[in-house]
PyMOL commands that place a pseudoatom at each C-alpha (Angstrom):
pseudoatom trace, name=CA, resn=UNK, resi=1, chain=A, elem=C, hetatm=0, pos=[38.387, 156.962, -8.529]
pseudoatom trace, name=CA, resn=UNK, resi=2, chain=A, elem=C, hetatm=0, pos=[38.277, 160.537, -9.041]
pseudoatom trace, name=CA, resn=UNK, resi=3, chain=A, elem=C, hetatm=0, pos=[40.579, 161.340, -5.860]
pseudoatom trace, name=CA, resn=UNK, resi=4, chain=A, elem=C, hetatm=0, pos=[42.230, 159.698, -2.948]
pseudoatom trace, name=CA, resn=UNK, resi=5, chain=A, elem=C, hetatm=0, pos=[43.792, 162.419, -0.721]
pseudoatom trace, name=CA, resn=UNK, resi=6, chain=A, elem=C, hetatm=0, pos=[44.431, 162.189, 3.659]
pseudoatom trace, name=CA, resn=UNK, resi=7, chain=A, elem=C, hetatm=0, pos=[46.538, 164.585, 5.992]
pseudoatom trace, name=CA, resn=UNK, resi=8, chain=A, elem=C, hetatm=0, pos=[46.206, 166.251, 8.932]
pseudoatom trace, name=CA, resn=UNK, resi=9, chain=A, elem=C, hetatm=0, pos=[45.315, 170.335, 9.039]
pseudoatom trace, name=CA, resn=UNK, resi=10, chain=A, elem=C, hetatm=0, pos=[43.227, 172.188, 5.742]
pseudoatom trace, name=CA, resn=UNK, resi=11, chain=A, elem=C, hetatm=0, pos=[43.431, 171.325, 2.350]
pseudoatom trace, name=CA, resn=UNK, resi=12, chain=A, elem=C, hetatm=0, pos=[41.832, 172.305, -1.180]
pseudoatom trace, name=CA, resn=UNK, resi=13, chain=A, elem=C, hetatm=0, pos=[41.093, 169.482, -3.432]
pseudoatom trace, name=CA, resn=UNK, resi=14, chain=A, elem=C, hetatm=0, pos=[40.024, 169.746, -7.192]
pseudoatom trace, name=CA, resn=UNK, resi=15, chain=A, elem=C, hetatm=0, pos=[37.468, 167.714, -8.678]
pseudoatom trace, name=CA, resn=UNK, resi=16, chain=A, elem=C, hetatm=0, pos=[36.699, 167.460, -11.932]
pseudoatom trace, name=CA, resn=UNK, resi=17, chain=A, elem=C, hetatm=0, pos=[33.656, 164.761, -12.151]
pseudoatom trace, name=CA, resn=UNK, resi=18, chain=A, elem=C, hetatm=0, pos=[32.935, 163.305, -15.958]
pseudoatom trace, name=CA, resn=UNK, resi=19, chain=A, elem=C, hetatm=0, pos=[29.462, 162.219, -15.333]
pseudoatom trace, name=CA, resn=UNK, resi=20, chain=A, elem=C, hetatm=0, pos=[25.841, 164.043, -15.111]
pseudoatom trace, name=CA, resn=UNK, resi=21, chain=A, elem=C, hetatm=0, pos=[24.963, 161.426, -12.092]
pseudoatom trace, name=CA, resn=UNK, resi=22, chain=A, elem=C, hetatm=0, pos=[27.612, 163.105, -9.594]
pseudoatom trace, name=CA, resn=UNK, resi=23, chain=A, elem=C, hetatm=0, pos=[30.166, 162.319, -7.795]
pseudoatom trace, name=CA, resn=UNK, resi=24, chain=A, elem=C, hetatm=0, pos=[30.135, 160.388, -3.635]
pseudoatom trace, name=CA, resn=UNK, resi=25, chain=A, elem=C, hetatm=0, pos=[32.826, 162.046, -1.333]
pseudoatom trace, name=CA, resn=UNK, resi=26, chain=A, elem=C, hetatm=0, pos=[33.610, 158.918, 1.033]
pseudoatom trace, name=CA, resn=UNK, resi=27, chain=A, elem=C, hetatm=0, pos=[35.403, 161.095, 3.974]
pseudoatom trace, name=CA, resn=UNK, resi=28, chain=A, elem=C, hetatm=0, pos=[36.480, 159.781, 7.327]
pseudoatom trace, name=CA, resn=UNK, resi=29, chain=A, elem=C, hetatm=0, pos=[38.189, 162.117, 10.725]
pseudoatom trace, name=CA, resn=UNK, resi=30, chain=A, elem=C, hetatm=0, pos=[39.857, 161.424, 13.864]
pseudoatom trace, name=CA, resn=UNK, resi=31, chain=A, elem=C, hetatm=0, pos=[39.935, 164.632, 15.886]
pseudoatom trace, name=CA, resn=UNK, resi=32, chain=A, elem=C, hetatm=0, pos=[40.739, 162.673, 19.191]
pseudoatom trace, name=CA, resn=UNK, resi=33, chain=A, elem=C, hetatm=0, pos=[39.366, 164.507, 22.205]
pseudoatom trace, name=CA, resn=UNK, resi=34, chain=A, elem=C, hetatm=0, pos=[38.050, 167.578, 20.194]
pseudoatom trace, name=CA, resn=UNK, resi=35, chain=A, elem=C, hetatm=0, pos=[37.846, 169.703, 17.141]
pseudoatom trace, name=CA, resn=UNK, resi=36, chain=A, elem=C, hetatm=0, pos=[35.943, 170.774, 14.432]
pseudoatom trace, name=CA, resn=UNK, resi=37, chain=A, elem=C, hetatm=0, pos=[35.623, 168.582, 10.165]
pseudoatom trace, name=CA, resn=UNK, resi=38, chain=A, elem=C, hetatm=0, pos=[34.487, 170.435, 7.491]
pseudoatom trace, name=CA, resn=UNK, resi=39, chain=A, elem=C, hetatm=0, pos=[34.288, 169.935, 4.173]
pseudoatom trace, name=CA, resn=UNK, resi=40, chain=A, elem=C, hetatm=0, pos=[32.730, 172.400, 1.492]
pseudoatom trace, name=CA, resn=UNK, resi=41, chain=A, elem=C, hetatm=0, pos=[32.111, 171.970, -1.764]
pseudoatom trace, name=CA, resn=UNK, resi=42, chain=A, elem=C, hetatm=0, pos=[32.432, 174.979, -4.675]
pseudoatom trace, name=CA, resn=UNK, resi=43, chain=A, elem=C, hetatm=0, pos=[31.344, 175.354, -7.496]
pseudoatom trace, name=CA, resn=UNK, resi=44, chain=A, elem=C, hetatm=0, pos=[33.894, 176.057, -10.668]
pseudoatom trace, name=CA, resn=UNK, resi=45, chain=A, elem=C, hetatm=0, pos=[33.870, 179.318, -10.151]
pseudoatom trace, name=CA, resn=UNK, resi=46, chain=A, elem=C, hetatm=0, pos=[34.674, 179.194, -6.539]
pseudoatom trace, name=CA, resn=UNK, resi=47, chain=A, elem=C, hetatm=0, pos=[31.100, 180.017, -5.460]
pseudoatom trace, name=CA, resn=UNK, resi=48, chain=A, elem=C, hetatm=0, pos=[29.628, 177.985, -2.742]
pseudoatom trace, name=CA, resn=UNK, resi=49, chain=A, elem=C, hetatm=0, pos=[27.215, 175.466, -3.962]
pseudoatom trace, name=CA, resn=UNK, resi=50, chain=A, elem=C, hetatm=0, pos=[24.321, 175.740, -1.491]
pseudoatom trace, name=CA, resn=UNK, resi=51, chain=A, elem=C, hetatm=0, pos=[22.370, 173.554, -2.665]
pseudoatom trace, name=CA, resn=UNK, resi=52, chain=A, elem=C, hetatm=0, pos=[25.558, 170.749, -1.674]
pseudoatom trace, name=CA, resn=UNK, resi=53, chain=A, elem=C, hetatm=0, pos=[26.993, 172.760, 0.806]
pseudoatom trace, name=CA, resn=UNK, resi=54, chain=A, elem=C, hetatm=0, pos=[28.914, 169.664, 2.264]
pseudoatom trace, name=CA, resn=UNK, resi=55, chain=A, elem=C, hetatm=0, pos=[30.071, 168.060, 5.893]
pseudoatom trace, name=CA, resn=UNK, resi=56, chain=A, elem=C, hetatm=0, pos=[30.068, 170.318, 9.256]
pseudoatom trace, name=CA, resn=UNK, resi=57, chain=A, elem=C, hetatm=0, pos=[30.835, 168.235, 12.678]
pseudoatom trace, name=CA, resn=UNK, resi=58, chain=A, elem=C, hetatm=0, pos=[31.895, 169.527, 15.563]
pseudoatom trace, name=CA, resn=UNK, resi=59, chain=A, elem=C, hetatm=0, pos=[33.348, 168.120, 18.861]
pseudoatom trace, name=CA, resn=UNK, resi=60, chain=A, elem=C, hetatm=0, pos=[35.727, 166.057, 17.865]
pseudoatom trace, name=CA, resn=UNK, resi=61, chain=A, elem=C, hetatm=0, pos=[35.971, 162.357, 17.937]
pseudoatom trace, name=CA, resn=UNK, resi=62, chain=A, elem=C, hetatm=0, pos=[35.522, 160.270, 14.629]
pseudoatom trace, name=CA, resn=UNK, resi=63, chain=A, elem=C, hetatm=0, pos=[33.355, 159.486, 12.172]
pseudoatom trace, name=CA, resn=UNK, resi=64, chain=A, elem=C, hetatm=0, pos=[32.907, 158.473, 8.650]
pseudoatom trace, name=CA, resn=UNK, resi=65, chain=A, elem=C, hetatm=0, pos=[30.193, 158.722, 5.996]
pseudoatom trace, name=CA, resn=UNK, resi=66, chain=A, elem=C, hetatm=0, pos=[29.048, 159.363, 1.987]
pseudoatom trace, name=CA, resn=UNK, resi=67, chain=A, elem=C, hetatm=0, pos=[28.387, 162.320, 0.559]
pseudoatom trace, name=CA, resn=UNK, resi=68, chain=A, elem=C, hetatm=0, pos=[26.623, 162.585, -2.805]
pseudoatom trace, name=CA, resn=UNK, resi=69, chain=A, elem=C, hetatm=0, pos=[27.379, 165.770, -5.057]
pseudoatom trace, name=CA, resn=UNK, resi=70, chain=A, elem=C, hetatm=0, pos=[25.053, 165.705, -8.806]
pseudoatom trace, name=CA, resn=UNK, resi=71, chain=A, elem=C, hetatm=0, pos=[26.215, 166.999, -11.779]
pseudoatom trace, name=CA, resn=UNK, resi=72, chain=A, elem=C, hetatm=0, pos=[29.639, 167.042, -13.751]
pseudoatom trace, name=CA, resn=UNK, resi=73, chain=A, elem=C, hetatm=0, pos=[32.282, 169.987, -14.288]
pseudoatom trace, name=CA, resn=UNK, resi=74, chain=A, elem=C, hetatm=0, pos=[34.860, 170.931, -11.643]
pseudoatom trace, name=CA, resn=UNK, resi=75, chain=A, elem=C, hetatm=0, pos=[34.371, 171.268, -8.483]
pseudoatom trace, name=CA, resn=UNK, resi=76, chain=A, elem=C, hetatm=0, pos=[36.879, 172.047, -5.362]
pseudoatom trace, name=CA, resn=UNK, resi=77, chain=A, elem=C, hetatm=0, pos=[36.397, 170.451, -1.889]
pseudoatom trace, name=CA, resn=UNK, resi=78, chain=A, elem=C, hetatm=0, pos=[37.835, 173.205, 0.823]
pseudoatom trace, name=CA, resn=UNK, resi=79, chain=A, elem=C, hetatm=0, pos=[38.423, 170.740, 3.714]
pseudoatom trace, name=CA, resn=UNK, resi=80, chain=A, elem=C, hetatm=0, pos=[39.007, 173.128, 7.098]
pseudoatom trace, name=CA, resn=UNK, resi=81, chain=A, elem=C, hetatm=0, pos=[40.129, 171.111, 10.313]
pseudoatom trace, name=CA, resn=UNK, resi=82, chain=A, elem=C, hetatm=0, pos=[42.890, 170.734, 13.037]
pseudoatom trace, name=CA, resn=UNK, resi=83, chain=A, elem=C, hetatm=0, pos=[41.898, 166.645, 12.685]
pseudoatom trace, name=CA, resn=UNK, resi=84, chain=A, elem=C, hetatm=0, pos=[43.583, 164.279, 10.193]
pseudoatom trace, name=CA, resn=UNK, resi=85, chain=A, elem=C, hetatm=0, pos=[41.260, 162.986, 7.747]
pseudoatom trace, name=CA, resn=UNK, resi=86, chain=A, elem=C, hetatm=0, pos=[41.206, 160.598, 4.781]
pseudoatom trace, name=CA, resn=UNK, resi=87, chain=A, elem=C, hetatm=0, pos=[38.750, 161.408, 1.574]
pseudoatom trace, name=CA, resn=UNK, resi=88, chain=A, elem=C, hetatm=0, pos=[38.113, 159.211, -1.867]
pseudoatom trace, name=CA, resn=UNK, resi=89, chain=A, elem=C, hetatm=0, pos=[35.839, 160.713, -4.364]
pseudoatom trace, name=CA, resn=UNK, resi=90, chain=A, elem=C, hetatm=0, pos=[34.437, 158.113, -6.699]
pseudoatom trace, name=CA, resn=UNK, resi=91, chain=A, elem=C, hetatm=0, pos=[32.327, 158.872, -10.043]
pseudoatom trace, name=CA, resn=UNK, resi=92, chain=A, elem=C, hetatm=0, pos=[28.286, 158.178, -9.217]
for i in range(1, 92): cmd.bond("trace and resi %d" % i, "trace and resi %d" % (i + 1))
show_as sticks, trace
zoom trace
């Protein structure tokens, strides 16, 4: 496991993923009668990586899902919300 990270509010994670095959964000929110998840994923540099740009919900409620992301380096997950939230990153 590459990362194991929850809390409530925003949060930068950094991930720095060993293998060419990627990395699967596992993410989960609760944002009870309404709000907004996101999660987007940058490049090393801090550049957005559009071609993964990552999760946008809106609404609120809950949910849960996978998320692949190819290719190894560094990456940082910018996770903006009001909700609380619980994310693992595992190696692909």
């Amino acid at each position: 496991m590459l990362l194991s990270d929850s809390g409530t509010g925003s949060a930068t994670e950094t991930i720095d993923s060993p293998s060419d095959r990627g990395w699967d964000l596992h993410w989960s929110y609760d944002c009870g009668g309404g709000g907004v998840f996101t999660a987007d994923v940058f490049d090393f540099d801090h550049t957005p990586d559009f071609r993964h740009p990552g999760i946008n919900h809106e609404g609120g409620g809950k949910d849960t899902g996978v998320y692949h992301v190819p290719g190894k380096g560094r990456f940082y997950l910018e996770i903006t919300t009001t909700c609380s939230w619980t994310v693992k990153v595992i190696a692909g």
